[in-house]
N, C-alpha and C positions, 0 to 999 in steps of 0.2 A: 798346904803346899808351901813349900822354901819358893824364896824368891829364886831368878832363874838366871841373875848375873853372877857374875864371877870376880872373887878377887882378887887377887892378886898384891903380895909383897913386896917393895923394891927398894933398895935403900933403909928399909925400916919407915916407909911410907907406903899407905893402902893407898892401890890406882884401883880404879875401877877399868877392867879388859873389855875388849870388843866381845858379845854375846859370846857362847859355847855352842858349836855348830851343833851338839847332839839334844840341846834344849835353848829354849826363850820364853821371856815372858809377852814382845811384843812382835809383828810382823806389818809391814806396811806397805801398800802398790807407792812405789815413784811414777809420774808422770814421765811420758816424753822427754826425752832433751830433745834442745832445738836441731830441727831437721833430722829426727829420728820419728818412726813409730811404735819404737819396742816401749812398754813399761816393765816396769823392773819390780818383785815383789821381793822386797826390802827385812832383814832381822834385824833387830835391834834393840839396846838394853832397856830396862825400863821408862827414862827419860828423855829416848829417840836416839841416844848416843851415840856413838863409832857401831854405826849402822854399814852392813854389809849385800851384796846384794848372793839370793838366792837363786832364782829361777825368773826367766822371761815369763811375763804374766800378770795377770790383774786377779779383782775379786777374793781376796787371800784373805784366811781364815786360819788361825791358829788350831790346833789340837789344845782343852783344857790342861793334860801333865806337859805343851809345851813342846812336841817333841816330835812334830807333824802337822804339814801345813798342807790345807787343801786352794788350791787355786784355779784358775782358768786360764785359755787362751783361743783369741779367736781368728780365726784363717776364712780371708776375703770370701772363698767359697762354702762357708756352711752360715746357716741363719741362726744355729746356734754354738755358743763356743764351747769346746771339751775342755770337758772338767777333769784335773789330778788330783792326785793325792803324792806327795813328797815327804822321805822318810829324813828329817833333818841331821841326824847322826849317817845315816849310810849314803843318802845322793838315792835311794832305790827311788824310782814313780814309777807308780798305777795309773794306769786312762780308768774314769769311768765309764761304762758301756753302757749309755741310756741316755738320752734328749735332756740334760739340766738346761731350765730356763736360766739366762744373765743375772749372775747376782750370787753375793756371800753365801758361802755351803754353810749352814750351823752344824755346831758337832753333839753329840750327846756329855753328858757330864766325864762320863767315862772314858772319852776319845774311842769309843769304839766303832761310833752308828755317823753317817753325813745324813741329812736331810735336805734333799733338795725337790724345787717346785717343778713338774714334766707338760708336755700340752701335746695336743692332737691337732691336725691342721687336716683340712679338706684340698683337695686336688689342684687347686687354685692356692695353695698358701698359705690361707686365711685360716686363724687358731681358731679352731673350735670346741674346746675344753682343756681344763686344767686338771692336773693329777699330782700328788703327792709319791715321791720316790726314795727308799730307803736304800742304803748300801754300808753291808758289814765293813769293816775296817779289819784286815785279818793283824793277829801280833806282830809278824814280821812283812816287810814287801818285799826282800830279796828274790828274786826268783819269779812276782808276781808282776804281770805285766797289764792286767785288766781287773777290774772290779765290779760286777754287774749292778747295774740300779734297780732293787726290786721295785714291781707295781704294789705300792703300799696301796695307794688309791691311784687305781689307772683313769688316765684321762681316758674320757670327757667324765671323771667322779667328781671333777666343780671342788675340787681341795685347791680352797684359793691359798696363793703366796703372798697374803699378809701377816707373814711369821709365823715359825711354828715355834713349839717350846719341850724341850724335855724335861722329861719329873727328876728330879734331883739323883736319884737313884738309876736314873735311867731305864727303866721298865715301862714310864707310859710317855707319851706323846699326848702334845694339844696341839690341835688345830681349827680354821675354822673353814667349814664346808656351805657352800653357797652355790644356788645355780648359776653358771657360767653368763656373762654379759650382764649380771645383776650391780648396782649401783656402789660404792663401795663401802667394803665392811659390814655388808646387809647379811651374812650366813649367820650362822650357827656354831659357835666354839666346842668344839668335841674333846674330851678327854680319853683315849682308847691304850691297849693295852701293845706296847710295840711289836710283839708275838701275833697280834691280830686285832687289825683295823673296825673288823664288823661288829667284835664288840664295843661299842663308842659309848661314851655317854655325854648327853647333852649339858651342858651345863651354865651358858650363859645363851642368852638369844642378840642376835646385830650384833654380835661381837668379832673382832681379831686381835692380832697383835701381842699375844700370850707372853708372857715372864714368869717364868718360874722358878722357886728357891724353897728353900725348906719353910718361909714364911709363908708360903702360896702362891696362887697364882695370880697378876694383875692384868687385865685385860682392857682393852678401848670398846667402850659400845658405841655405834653410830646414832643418828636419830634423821631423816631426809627432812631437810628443811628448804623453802624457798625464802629467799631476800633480794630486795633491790640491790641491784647494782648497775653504775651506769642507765638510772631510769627504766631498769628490763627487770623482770621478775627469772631470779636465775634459781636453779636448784642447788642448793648445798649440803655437806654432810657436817652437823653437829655432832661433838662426842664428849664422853665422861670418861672415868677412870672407874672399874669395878675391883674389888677383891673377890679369892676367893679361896678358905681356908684349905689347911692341907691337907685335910678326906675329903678334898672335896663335899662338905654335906650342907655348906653353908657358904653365902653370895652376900655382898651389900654396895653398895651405890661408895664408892671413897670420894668424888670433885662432885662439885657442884657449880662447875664453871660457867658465868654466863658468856655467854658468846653472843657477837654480833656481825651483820655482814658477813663478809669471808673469812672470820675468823670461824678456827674448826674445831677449838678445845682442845683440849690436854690428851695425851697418848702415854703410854707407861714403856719403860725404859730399861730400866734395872732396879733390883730393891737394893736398901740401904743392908751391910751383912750382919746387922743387928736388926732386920724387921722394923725396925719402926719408921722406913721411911720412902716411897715410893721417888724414884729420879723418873723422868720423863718431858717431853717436852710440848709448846701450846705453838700454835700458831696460825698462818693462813693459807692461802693459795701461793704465794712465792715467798715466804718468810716464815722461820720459825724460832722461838727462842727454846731457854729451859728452865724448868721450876723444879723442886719439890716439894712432895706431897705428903703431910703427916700420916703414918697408919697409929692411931683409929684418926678420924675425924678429916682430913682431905685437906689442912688449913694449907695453902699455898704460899710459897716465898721464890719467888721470881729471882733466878742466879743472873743470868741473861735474856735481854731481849733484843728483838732486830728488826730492822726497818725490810720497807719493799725490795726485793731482791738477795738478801740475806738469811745465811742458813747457819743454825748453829744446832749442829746436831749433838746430841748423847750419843755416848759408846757404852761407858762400861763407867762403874766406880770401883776407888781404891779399895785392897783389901781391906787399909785400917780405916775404908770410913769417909775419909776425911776431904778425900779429891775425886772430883768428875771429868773425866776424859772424853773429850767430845773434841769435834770435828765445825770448825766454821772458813767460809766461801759464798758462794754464789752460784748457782745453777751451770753457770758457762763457764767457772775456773777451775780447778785444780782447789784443796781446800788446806789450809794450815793444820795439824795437831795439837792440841791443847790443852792443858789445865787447868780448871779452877778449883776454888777451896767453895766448901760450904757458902760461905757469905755471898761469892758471886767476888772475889774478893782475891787478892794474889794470882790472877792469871800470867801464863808461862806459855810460851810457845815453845811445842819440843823440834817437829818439824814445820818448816814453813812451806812446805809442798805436800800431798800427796792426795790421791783419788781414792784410798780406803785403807782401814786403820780396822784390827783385831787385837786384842790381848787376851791372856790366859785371867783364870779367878784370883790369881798370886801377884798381879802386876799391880804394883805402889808407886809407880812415877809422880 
C-alpha cells in the first residue's frame, strides 16, 4: 500500500494537506471537551497532523486500504452501544444489526469482514455467555442503511473477546474459545475457516490474543498461578509468548519470561514486517510497559517500562520497521499518541489526547 497522505505543491514548496476525505492512514477517538459529552472520532495524517473531525463516536477502527472506518456510539438507554460502519469518501453509514460488546471492531485484511465480540444476558441482565459475530462489508454503502451481524459462534458458544485475528489472506479466523466465567485466557485458540466456524482446529491450548501476518501467528498462553500479596495468597495469571508457523503445523514456546508477584508476562502485539521480531508488551495488574521479542529465540529488549498506574500500550508498528506506535496514560485519563524508535529511543508525541488510536498496515508516522 502507498502511504495515505497527500501532497501537495505551493510556491515550489512540498506541504503536506490535511488527510484526503476518501482515504487515511490514521483515525483517532478525541475525548470530551470541557462541559461536553460528545467524543469525536478524529482522521488524521500519519504524524497526528491537521486532524479533522469525522463522525460523533468512540471505539474507531480503520478499514486496512484506508477508506472506512467502523465506530460506535452509545445512547443512555441501551447497555450496549451500536456499532457503524462509515464510508470515508461518500459520508454513506451502516448500523450494525446485532449486540457488539464495547470495544474496537477488527477488520479483516481485506476490509471486507468486521469481527466483533456478542453476549447473551438472562432475564435479570446478567451476561450469560459470549459469542463471536461476523458482518460482510458489502463494496459500496450508498443506499445501505444496516448490515446484519452474523452468529459466527452464537452466544453462550464461550468465543471469548481476547482478540481475534484474521489469516493474512483473509479466509481464516483465530480465536479462542473457553467456557464462559472461566479464569482468564484459560480456552483454547481455534483457527477455523471464515466460510464455517465448526470446522476449527485446535492449535494452541490456555491461549488468546492471536496476531497474524504472513510470519504466523503469535499468541499469549496463560498458566493460573497464586502469589502473595499484601500477606493473602491471591490468584494470578502468568503468560508467555508462543509462535506459530504459517500452515499452521508447527508451535514453540518464543519468552521465557520470569514473572513474579503481579507481574503477568509478555503478550504479543504485532510482528515486526520482516518476521523477525515479535512487538508486544509485559506488565502487571495496573501497569504495563513494552518490549521486543526476537523470532527465533525470545531474547527481550525492554522499549519502555512503567510504574503503578501507568499504561503504555502497543498499537501497531511502522511499515518500514522502524517505529512503534503505542498509546501511554493512566486508567482514569484520556491517553497521549506516540512514538518510539527501536531503542526505546526518539519518542514523539503526535497527539496528546485521545481514548483510541487505529492505523492502516501503510501508516509510517
Amino acid at each position: 500500500m502507498t502511504a495515505r497522505t497527500m501532497l501537495v505543491l505551493a510556491a515550489g514548496i512540498a506541504a503536506v494537506s490535511a488527510p484526503t476525505i476518501a482515504t487515511a492512514t490514521m483515525v483517532y477517538v478525541a475525548p470530551p471537551a470541557k462541559g461536553s459529552s460528545t467524543s469525536w472520532v478524529m482522521l488524521a495524517n500519519d504524524d497526528g497532523s491537521n486532524a479533522v473531525k469525522v463522525v460523533a463516536g468512540t471505539a474507531a477502527s480503520i478499514s486496512p486500504d484506508g477508506s472506512r472506518v467502523a465506530y460506535q456510539v452509545w445512547n443512555p438507554k441501551q447497555d450496549n452501544p451500536t456499532s457503524n460502519v462509515r464510508d470515508l469518501a461518500s459520508g454513506s453509514t451502516a448500523v450494525l444489526t446485532g449486540t457488539c460488546q464495547p470495544g474496537v471492531l477488527p477488520w479483516s485484511p481485506d476490509s471486507t469482514l468486521l469481527a466483533c465480540a456478542t453476549e447473551t444476558a438472562n432475564a435479570k441482565g446478567f451476561v450469560t455467555g459470549n459469542g463471536l459475530g461476523l458482518a460482510q462489508i458489502p463494496a459500496s454503502l450508498e443506499g445501505v442503511s444496516s448490515i446484519p451481524v452474523g452468529n459466527y459462534i452464537p452466544a453462550p458458544g464461550n468465543a471469548v473477546a481476547y482478540g481475534v485475528a484474521f489469516s493474512p489472506d483473509s479466509t481464516q479466523i483465530a480465536f479462542s474459545l473457553m467456557k464462559f466465567g472461566s479464569r482468564a485466557a484459560a480456552g483454547t485458540l481455534y483457527v477455523a475457516p471464515v466460510a464455517n466456524a465448526t470446522a476449527r482446529t485446535a492449535v494452541l491450548a490456555r491461549a488468546a490474543a492471536p496476531v497474524w501476518s504472513t510470519s504466523g501467528i503469535a499468541a499469549m498462553q496463560s498458566t493460573n498461578v497464586t502469589v502473595t500479596f499484601n500477606g493473602a495468597r491471591t490468584p494470578m495469571v502468568h503468560t508467555q509468548i508462543w509462535t506459530i508457523s504459517p500452515d499452521l503445523s508447527s508451535k514453540k514456546q518464543l519468552t521465557h519470561y520470569k514473572a513474579s508477584g503481579l507481574m503477568a508476562g509478555p503478550g504479543p502485539v504485532a510482528w515486526s514486517p520482516s518476521g523477525n521480531m515479535v512487538f508486544g508488551f509485559i506488565g502487571g495488574e495496573d501497569h504495563m510497559g513494552m518490549a521486543t521479542f526476537r523470532v527465533p529465540g525470545g531474547a527481550m529488549t525492554t522499549l519502555l517500562s512503567s510504574g503503578s498506574g501507568s499504561l503504555q500500550t502497543a498499537v501497531a508498528v511502522s511499515a518500514d520497521g522502524k517505529r512503534l506506535l503505542y498509546t501511554a496514560g493512566s486508567e482514569d485519563t484520556p491517553a497521549a499518541i506516540k512514538t518510539t524508535s527501536l531503542t526505546g529511543r526518539g519518542t514523539r508525541t503526535l497527539v496528546p489526547r485521545a481514548l483510541t488510536v487505529s492505523v492502516t498496515p501503510s501508516w509510517n508516522g
